[in-house]
C-alpha positions as CSV (number, residue, x, y, z in Angstrom):
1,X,14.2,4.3,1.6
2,X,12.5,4.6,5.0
3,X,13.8,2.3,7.5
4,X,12.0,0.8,10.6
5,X,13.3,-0.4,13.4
6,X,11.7,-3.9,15.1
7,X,11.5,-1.5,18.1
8,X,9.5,1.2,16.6
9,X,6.7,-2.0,14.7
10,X,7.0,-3.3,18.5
11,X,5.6,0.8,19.5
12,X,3.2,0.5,17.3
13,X,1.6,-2.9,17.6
14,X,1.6,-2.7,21.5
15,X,-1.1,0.4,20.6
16,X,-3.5,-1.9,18.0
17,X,-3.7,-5.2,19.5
18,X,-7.6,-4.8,18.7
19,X,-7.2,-3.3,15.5
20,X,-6.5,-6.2,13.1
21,X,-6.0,-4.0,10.0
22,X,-3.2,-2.2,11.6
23,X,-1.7,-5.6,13.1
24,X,-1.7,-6.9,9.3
25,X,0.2,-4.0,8.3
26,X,3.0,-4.0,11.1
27,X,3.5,-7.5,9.8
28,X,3.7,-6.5,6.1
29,X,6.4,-4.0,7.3
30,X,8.1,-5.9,8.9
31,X,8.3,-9.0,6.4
32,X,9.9,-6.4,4.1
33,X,12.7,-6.0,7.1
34,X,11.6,-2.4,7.8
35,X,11.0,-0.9,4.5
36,X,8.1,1.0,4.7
37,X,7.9,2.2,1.1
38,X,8.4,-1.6,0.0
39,X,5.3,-2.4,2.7
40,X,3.2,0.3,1.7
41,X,3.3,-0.6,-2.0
42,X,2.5,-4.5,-1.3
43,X,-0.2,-3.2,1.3
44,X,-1.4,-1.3,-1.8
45,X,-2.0,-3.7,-4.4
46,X,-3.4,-5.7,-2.1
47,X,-5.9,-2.7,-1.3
48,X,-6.5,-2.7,-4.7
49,X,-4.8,0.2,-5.9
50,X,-2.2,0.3,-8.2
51,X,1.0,2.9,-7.4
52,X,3.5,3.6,-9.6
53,X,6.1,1.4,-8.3
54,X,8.5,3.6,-10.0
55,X,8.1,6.3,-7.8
56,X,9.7,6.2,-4.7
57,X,8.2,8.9,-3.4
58,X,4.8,6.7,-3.8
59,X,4.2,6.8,0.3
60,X,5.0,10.9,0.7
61,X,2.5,11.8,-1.6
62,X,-0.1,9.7,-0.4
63,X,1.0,10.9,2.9
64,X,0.9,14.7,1.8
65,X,-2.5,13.9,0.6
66,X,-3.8,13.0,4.1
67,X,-2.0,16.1,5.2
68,X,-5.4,18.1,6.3
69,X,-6.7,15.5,8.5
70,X,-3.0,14.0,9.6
71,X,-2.2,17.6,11.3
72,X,-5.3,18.1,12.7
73,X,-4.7,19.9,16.0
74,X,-5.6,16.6,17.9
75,X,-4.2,14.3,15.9
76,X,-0.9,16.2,16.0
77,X,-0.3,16.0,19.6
78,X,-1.2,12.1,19.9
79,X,1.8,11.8,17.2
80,X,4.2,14.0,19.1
81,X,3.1,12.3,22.4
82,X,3.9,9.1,20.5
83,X,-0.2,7.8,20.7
84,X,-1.5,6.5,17.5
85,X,-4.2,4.6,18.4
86,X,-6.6,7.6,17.5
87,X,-5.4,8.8,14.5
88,X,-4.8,5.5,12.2
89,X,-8.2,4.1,12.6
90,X,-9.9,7.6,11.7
91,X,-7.5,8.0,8.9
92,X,-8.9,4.6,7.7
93,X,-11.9,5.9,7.8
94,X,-11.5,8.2,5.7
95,X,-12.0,8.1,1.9
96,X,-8.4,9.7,1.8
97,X,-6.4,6.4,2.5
98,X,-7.2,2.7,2.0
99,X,-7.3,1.1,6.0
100,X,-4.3,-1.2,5.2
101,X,-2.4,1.9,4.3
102,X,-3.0,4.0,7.1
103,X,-0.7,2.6,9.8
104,X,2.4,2.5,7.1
105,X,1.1,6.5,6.8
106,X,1.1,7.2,9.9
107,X,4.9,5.5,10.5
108,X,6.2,7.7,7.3
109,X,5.2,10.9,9.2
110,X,6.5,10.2,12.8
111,X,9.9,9.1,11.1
112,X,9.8,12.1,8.6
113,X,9.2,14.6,11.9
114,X,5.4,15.7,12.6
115,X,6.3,19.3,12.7
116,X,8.1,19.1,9.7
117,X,5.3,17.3,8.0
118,X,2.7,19.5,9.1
119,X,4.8,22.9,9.0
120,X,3.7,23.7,5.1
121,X,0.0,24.0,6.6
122,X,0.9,25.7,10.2
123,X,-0.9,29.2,9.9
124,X,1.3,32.4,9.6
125,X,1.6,34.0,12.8
């Protein structure tokens, strides 16, 4: 289970006070007392999409599957820097991730590390 804090949702929602998708999932999360995975599969049905509640692993591979875009050079300094304005409304844009998903995305791969995320794709040097 990934845990959020009420301090980390507060980080977040001081950064989409115009972006009402994002708002709706920081409340999701945190009506499920911080757990993301729990969020993100509630988030996904009402998306429309049906994940295998069975899995808990449901958010990382949707996650892994927005890898490309996610650790983007851009997009991986915002993270590091802790700004996600930029990077949760383009990944909503996206067909990769349904909107209401993206924020709860986003959150797995701060808390999971963003180098560690995006270390399987860093080129060989």
């Amino acid at each position: 289970m990934t845990q959020v804090t009420l301090a980390e949702i507060a980080r977040f929602r001081s950064q989409f006070a115009d972006y009402p998708t994002a708002l709706q999932a920081l409340q999701a999360i945190e009506d499920c007392e911080g757990d993301l995975e729990d969020a993100a599969i509630a988030l996904a049905i009402r998306a429309g999409q049906e994940p295998e509640i069975a899995n808990s692993d449901w958010l990382g591979i949707l996650a892994r599957k927005c890898r490309a875009v996610i650790c983007r050079s851009e997009f991986r300094d915002d993270l590091l820097n802790g700004n996600f304005a930029e990077i949760v409304p383009y990944l909503a844009a996206t067909s990769l991730c349904p909107a209401l998903l993206a924020t709860p995305v986003i959150m797995y791969v701060v808390l999971q590390g963003v180098n560690d995320f995006c270390h399987p794709i860093d080129p060989v040097v």
